[in-house]
N, CA, C and O of each residue as an XYZ file, in Angstrom:
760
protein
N     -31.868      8.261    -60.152
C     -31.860      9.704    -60.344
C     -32.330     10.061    -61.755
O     -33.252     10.863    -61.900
N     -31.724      9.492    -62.793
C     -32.188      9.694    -64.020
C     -33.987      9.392    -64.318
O     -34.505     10.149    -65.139
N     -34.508      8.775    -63.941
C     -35.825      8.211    -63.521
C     -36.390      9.162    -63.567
O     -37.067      9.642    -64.476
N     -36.093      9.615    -62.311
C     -36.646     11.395    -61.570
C     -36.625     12.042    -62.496
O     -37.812     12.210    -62.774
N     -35.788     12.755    -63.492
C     -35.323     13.378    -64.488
C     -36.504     13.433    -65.151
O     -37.266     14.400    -65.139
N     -36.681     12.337    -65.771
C     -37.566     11.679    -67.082
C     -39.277     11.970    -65.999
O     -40.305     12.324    -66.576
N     -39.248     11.804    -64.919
C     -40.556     11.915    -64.867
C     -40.857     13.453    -64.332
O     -41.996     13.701    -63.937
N     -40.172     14.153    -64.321
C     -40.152     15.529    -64.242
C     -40.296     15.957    -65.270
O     -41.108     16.874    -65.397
N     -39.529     15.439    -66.478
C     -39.478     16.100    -68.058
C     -41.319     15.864    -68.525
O     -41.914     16.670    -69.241
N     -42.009     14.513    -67.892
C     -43.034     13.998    -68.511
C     -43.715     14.878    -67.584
O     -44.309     15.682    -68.301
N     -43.918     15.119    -66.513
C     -44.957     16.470    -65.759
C     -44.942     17.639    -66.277
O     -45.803     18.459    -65.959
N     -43.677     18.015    -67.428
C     -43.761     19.349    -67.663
C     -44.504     19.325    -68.992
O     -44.844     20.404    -69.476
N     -44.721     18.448    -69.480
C     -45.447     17.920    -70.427
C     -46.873     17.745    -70.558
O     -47.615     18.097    -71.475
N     -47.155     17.071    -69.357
C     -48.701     16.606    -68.965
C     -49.625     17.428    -68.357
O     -50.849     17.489    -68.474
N     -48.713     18.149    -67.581
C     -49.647     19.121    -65.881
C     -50.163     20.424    -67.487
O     -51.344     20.352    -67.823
N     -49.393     21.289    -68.162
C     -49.972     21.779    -69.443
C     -51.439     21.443    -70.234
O     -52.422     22.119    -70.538
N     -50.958     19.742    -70.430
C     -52.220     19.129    -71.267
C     -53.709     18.904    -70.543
O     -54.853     18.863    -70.997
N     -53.137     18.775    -69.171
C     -54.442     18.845    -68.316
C     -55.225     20.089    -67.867
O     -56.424     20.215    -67.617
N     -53.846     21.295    -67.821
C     -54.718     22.758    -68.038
C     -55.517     22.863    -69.042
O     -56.685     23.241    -68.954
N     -54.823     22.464    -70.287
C     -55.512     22.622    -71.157
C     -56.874     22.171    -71.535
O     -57.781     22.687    -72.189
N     -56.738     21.124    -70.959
C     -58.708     20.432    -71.121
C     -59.152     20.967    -70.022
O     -60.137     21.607    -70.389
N     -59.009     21.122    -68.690
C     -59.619     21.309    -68.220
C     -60.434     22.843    -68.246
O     -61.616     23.073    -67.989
N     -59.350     23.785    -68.652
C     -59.640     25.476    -69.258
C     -60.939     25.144    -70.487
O     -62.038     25.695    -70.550
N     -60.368     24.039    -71.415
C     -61.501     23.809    -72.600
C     -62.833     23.757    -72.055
O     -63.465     24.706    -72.519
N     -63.618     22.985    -71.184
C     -64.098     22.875    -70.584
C     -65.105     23.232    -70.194
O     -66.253     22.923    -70.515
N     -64.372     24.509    -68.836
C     -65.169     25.168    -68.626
C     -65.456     26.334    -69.288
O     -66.476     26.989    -69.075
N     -64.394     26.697    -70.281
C     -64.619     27.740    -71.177
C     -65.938     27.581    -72.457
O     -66.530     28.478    -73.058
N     -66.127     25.647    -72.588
C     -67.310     25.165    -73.570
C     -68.784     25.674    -72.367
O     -69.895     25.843    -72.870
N     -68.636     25.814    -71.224
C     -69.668     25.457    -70.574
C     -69.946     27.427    -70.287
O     -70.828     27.832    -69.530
N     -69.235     28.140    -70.872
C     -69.864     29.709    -70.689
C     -70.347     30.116    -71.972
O     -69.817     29.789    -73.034
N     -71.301     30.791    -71.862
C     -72.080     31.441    -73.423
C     -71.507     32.065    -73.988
O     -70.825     32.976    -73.517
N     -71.580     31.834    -74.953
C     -70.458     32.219    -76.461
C     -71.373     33.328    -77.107
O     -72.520     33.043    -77.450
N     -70.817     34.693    -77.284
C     -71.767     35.435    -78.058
C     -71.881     35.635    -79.598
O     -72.554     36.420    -80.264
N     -70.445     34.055    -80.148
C     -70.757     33.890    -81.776
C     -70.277     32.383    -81.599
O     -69.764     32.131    -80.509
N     -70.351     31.591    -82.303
C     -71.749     31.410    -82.915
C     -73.205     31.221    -82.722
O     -73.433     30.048    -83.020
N     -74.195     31.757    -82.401
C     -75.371     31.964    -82.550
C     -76.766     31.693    -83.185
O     -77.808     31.834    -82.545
N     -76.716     31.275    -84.553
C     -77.391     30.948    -85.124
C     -76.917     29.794    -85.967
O     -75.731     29.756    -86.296
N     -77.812     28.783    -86.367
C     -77.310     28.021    -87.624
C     -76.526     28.267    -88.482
O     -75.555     27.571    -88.778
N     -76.931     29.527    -89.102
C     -76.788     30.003    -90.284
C     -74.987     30.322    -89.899
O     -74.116     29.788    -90.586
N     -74.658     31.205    -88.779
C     -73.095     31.328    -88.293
C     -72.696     29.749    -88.005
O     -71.659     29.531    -88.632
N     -73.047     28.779    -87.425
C     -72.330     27.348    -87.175
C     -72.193     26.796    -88.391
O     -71.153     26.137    -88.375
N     -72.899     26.712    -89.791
C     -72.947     26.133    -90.967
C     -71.444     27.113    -91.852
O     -70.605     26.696    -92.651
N     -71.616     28.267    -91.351
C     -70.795     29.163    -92.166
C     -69.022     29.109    -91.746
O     -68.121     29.599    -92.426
N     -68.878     28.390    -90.479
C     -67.712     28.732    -90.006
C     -67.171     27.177    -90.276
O     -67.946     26.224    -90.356
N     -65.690     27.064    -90.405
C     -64.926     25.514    -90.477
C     -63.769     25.570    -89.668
O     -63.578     26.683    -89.178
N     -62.972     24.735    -89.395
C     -61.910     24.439    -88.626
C     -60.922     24.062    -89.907
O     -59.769     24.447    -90.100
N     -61.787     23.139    -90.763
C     -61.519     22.544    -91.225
C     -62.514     22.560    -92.412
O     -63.742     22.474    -92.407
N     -61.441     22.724    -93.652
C     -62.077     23.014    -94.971
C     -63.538     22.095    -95.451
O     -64.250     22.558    -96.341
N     -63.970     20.477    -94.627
C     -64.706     19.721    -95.110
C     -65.598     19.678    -94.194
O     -66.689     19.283    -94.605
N     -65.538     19.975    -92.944
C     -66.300     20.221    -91.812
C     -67.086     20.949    -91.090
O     -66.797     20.979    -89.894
N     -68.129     21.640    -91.476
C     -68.719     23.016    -90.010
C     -68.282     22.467    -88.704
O     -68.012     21.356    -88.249
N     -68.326     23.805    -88.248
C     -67.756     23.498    -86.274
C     -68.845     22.872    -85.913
O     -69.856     23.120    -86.571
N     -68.909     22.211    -85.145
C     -69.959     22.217    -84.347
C     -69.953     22.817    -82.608
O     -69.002     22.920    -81.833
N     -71.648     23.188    -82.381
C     -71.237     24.383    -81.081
C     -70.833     23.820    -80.446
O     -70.718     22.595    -80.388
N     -70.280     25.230    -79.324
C     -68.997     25.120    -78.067
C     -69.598     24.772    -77.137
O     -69.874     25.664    -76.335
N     -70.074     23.336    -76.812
C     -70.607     23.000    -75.798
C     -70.316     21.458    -75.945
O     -70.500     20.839    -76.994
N     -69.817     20.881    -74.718
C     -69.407     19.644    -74.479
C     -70.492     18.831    -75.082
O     -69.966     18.245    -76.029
N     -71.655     18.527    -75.012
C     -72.356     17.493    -75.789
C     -71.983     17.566    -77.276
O     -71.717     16.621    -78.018
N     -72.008     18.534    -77.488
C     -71.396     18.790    -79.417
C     -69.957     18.670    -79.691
O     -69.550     18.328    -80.801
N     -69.293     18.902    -78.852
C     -67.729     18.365    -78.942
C     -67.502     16.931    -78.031
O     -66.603     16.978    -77.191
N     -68.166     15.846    -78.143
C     -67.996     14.540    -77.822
C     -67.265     14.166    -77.837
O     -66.798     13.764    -76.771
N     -66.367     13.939    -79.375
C     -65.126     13.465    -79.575
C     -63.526     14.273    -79.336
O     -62.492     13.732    -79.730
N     -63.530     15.474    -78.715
C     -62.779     15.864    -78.757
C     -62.633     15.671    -76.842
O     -61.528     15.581    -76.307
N     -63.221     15.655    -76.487
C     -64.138     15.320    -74.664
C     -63.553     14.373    -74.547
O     -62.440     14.529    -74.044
N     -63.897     13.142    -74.872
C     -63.768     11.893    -74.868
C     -62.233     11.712    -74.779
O     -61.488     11.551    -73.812
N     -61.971     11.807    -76.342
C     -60.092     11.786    -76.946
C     -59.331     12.157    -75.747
O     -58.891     11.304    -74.976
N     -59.129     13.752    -75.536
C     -58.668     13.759    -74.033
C     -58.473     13.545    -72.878
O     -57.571     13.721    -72.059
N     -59.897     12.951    -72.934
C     -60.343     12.826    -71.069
C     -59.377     11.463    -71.597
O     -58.257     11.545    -71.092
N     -59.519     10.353    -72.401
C     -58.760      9.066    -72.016
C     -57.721      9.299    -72.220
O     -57.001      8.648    -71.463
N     -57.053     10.058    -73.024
C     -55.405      9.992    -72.765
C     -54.862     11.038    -71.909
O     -53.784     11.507    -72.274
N     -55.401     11.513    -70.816
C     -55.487     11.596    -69.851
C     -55.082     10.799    -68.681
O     -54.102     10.662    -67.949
N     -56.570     10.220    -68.869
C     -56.739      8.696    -67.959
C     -55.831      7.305    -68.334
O     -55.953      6.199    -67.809
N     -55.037      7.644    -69.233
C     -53.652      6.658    -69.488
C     -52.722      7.002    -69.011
O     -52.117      6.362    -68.151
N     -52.258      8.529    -69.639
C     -51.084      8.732    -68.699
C     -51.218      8.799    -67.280
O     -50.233      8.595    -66.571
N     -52.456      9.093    -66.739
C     -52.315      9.224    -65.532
C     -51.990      7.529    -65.055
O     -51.447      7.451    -63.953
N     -52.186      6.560    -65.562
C     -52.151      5.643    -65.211
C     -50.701      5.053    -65.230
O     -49.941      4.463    -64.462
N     -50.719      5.545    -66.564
C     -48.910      4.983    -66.722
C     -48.212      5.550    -65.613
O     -47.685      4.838    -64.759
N     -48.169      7.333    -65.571
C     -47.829      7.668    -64.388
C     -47.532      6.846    -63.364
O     -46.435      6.417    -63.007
N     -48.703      6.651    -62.884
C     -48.771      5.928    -61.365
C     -48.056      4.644    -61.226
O     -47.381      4.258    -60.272
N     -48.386      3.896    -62.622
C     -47.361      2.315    -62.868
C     -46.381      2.678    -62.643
O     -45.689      2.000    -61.884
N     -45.897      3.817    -63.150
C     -44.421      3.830    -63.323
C     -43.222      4.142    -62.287
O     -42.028      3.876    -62.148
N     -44.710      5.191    -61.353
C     -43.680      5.272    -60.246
C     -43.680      4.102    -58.874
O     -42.935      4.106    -57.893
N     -44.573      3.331    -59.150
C     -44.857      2.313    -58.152
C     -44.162      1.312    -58.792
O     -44.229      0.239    -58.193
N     -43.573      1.302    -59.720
C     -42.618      0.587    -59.764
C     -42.786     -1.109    -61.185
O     -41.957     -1.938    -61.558
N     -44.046     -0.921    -61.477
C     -44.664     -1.934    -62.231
C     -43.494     -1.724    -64.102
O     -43.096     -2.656    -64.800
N     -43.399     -1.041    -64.214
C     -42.552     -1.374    -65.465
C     -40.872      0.010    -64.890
O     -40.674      0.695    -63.887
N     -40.108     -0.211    -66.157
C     -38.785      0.854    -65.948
C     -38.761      1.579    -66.866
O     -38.219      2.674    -66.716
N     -39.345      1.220    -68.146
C     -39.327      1.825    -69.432
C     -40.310      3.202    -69.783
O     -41.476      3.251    -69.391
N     -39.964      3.801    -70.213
C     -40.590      5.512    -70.588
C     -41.362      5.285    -71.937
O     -42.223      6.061    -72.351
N     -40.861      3.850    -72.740
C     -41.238      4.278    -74.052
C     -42.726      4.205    -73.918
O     -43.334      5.021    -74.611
N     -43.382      3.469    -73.236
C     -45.237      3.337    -73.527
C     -45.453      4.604    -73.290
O     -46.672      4.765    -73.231
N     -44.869      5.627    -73.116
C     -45.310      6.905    -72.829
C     -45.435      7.589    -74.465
O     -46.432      8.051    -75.019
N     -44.233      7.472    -74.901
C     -44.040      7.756    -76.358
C     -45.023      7.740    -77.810
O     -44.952      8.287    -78.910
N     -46.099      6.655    -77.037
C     -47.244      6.211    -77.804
C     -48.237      7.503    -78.202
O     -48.542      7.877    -79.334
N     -48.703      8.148    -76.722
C     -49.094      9.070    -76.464
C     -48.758     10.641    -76.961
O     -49.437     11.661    -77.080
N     -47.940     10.437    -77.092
C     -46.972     11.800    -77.981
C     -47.839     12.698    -78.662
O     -48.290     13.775    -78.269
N     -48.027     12.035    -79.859
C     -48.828     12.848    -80.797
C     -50.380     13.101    -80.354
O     -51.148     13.699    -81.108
N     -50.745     12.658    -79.213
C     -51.649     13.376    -79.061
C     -51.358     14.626    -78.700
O     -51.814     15.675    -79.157
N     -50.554     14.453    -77.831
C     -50.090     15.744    -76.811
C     -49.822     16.831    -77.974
O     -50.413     17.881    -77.723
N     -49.236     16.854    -78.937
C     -48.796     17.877    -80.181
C     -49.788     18.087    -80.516
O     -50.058     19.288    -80.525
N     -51.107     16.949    -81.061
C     -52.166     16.956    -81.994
C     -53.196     17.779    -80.931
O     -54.196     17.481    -81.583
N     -53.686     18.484    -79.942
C     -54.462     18.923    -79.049
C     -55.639     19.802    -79.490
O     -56.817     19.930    -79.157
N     -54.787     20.366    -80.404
C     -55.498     22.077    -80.734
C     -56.683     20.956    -81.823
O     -57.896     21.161    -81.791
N     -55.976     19.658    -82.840
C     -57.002     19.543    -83.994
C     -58.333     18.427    -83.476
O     -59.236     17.946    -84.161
N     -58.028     18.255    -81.984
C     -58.943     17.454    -81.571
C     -60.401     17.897    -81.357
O     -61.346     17.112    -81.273
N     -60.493     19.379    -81.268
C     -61.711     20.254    -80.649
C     -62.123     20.668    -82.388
O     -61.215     20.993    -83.154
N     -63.276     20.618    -82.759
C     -63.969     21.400    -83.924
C     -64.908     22.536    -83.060
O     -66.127     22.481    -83.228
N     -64.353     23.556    -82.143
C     -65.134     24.801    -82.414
C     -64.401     25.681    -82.415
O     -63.234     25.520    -82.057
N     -65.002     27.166    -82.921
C     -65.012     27.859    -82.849
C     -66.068     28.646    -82.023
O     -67.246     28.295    -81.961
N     -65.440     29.993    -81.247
C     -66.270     30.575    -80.636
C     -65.807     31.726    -79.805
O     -64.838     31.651    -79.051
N     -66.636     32.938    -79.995
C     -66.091     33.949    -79.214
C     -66.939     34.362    -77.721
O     -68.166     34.357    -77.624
N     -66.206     34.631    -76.871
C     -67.151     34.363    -75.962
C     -66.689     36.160    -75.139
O     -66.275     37.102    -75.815
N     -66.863     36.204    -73.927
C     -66.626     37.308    -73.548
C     -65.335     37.848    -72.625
O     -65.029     38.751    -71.845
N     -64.976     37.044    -73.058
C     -63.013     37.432    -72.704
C     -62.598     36.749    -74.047
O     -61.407     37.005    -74.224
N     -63.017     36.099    -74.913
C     -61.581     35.852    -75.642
C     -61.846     35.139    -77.000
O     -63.025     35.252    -77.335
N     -61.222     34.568    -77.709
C     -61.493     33.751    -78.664
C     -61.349     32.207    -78.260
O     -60.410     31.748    -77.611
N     -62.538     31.424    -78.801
C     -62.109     30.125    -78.247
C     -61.838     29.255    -80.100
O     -62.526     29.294    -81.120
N     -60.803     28.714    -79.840
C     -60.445     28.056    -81.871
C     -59.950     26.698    -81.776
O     -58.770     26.874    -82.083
N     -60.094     25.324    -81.528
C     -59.582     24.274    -81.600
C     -60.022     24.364    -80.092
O     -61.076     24.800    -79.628
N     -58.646     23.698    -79.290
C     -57.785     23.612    -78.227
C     -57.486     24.703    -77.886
O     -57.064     24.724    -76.730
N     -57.523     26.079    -78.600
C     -57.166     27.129    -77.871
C     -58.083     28.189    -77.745
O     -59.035     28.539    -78.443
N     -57.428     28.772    -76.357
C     -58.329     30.148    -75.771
C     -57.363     31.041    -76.280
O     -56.192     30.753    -76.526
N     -58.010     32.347    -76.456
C     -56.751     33.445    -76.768
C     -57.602     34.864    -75.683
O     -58.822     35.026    -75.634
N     -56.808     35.520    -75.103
C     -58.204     36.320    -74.399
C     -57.650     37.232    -75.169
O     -56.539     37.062    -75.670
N     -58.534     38.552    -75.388
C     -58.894     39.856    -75.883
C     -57.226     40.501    -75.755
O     -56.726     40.540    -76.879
N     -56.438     40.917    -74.854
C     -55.589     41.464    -74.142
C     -54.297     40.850    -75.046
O     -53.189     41.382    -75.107
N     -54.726     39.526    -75.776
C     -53.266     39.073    -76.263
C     -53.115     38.946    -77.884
O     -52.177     38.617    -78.609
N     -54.798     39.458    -78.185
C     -54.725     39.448    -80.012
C     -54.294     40.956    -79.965
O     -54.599     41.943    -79.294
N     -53.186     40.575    -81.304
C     -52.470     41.491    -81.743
C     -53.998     42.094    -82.944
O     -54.859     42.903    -82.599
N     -53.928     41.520    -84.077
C     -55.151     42.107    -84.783
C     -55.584     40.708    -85.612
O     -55.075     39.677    -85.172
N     -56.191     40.620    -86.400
C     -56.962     39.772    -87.646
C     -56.935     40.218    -88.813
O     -56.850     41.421    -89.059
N     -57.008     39.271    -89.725
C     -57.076     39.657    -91.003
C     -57.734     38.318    -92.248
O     -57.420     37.135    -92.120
N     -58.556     38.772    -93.259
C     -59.116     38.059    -93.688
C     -58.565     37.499    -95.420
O     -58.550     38.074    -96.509
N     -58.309     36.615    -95.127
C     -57.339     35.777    -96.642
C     -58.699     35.607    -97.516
O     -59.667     35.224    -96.859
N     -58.861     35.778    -98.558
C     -59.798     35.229    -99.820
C     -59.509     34.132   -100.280
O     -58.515     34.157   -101.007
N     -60.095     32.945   -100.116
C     -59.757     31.755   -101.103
C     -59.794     31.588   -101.990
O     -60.712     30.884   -102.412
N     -58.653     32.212   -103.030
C     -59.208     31.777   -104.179
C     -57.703     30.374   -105.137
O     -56.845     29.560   -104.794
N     -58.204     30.860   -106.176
C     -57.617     29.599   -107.095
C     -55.739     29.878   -106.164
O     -55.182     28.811   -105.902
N     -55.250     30.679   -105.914
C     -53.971     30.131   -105.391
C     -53.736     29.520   -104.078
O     -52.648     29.045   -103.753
N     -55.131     29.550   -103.074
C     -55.109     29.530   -101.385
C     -55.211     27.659   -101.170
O     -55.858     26.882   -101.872
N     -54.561     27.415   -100.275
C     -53.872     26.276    -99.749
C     -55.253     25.463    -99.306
O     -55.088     24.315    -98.893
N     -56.361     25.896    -99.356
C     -58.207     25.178    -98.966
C     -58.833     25.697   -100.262
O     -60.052     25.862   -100.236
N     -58.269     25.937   -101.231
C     -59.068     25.915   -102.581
C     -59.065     24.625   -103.211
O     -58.055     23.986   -103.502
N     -60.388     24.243   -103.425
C     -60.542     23.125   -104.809
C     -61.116     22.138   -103.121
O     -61.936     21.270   -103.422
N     -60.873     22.170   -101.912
C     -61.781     20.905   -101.113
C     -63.240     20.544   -101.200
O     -63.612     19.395   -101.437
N     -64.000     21.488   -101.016
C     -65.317     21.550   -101.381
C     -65.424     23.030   -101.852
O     -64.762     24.045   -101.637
N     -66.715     22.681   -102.704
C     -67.259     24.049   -102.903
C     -67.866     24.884   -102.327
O     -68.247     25.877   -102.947
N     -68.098     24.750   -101.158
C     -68.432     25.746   -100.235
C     -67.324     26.497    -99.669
O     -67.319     27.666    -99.283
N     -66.488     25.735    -99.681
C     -64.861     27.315    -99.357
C     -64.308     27.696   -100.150
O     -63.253     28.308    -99.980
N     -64.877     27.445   -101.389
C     -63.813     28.761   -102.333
C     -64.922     29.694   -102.478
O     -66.145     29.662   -102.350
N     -64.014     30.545   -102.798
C     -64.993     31.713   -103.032
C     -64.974     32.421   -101.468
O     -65.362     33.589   -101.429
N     -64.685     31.992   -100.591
C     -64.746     31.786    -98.707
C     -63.790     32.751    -98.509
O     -63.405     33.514    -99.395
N     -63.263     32.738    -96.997
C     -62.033     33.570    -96.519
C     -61.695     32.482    -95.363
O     -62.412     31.752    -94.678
N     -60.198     32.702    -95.447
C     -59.550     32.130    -93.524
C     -59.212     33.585    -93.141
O     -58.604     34.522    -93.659
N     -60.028     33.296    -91.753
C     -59.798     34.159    -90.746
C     -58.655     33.769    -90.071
O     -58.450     32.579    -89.833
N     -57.733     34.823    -89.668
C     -56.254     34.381    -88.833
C     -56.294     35.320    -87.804
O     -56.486     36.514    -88.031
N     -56.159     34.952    -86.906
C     -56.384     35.823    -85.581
C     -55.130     35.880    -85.037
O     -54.856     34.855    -84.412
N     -54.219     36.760    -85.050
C     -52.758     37.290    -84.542
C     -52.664     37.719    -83.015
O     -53.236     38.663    -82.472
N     -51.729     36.711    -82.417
C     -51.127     37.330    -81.180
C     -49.699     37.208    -81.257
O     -49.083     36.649    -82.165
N     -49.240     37.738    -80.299
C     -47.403     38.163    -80.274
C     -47.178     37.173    -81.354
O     -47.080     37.337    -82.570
N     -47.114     36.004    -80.550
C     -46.163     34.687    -81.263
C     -47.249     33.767    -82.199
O     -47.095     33.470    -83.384
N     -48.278     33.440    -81.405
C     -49.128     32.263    -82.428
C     -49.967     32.916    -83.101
O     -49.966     34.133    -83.280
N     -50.957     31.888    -83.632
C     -51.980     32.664    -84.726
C     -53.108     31.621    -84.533
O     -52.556     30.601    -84.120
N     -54.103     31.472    -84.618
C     -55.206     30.590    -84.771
C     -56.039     30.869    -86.076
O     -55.882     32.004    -86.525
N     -56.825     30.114    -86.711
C     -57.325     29.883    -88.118
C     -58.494     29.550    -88.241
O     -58.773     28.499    -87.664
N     -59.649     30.258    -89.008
C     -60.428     29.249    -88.954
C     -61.072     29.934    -90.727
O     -60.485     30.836    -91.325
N     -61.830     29.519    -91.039
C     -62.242     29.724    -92.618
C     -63.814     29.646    -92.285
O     -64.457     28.904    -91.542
N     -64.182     30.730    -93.152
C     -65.575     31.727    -92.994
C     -66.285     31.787    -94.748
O     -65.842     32.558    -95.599
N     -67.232     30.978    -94.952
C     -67.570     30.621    -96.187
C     -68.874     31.438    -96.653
O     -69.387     31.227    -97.752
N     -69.353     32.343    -95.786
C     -70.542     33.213    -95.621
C     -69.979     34.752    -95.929
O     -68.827     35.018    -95.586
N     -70.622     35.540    -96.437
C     -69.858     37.058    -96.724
C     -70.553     37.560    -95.390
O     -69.986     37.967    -94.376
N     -72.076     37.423    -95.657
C     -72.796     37.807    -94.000
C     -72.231     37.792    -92.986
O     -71.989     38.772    -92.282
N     -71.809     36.116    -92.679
C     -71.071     35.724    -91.121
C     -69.483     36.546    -91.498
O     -68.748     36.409    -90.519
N     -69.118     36.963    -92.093
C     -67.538     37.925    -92.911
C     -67.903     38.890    -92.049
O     -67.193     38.988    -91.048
N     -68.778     39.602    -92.149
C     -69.116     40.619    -91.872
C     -69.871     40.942    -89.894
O     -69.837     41.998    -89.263
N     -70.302     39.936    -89.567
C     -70.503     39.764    -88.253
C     -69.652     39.758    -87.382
O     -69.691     40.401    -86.333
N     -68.474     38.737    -87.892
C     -67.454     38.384    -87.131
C     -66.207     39.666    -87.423
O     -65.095     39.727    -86.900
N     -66.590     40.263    -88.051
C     -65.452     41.842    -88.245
C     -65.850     42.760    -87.500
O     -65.037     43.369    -86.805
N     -67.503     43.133    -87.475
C     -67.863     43.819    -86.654
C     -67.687     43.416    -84.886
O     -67.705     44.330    -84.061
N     -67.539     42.130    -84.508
C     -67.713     41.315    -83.237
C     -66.344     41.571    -82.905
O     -65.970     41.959    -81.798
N     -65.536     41.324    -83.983
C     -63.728     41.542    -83.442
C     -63.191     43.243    -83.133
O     -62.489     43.691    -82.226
N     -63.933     43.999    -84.438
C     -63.491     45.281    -83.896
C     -63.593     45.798    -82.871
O     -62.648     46.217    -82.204
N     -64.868     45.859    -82.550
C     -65.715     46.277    -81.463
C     -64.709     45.571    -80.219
O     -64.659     46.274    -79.210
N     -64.155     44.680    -80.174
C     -63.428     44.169    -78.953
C     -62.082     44.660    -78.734
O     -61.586     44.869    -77.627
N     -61.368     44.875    -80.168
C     -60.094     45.370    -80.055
C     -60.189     46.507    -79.927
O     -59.304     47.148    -79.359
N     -61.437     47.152    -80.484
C     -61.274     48.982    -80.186
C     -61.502     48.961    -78.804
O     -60.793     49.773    -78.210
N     -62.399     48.179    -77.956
C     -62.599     48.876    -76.648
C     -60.870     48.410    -75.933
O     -60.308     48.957    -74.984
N     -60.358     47.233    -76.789
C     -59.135     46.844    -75.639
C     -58.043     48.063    -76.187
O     -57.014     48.070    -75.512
N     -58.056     48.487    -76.639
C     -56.977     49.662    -77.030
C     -57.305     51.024    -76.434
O     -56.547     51.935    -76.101
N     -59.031     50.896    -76.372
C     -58.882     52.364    -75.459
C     -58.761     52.329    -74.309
O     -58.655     53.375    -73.667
């Protein structure tokens, strides 16, 4: 009985992580109406040392890959486990931090036409509360990594409870992506 327990606790866990790639997905495989040009993919980061690269599964390889196999483990362990080949939960435990780590596995950014796409996560239109743009300067927590983000902004995109992040090192692309967000929240408010 306890067994059952534990592999119920691990489905409520997993059946999530598999929405989740699989939503990634097909959400990489619809046209994104930012980023657009070089000049916006060079300008945007996830990550203070990194440009995104575009929202399309050949350009997110490693984040494709990472998932799809620990995936294809647990699903495996899964199946060992209930057929009876080991008793123990801990090889599951291994896996863990991926499951937490999800959102830092994906490097894009991208807005598409329902929603924001940022890491691992979708946010649609209907659930951002608003945005707001931080200046990097000498006190901000991505000042001093490279010199292309100071002087920059993190964009924080607000819903009820979470927030998603990404840092905008272009005043131009500043200015694209304010006009691209308003324009979405004004029509979702009227």
């Amino acid at each position: 009985m306890r067994q059952w327990i534990i592999t119920v606790l691990f489905l409520v866990f997993f059946v999530p992580y598999v929405y989740l790639y699989l939503r990634q997905i097909i959400k990489m495989n619809q046209t994104a109406t930012f980023p657009v040009t070089k000049e916006d993919v060079t300008a945007i980061r996830r990550q203070p040392k990194a440009p995104i690269a575009l929202p399309s599964i050949s350009h997110q390889k490693r984040g494709f890959y990472l998932n799809g196999i620990v995936i294809l483990i647990l699903l495996f362990l899964l199946t060992a486990k209930i057929l009876g080949y080991f008793s123990e939960w801990t090889y599951f435990s291994i896996l863990f931090p991926m499951l937490i780590n999800y959102s830092q596995t994906w490097n894009v950014f991208a807005i598409m036409d329902n929603g924001v796409l940022c890491g691992g996560r979708f946010i649609p239109w209907e659930r951002i509360q608003f945005y707001e743009f931080e200046p990097i300067d000498n006190d901000h927590s991505y000042y001093g990594y490279v010199p292309e983000v100071n002087g920059g902004y993190e964009l924080e995109i607000k819903t009820k409870f979470t927030s998603v992040n990404c840092i905008v090192t272009s005043e131009a692309v500043k200015d694209k992506l304010s006009g691209i967000l308003d324009a979405h929240l004004l029509s979702k408010n009227n």
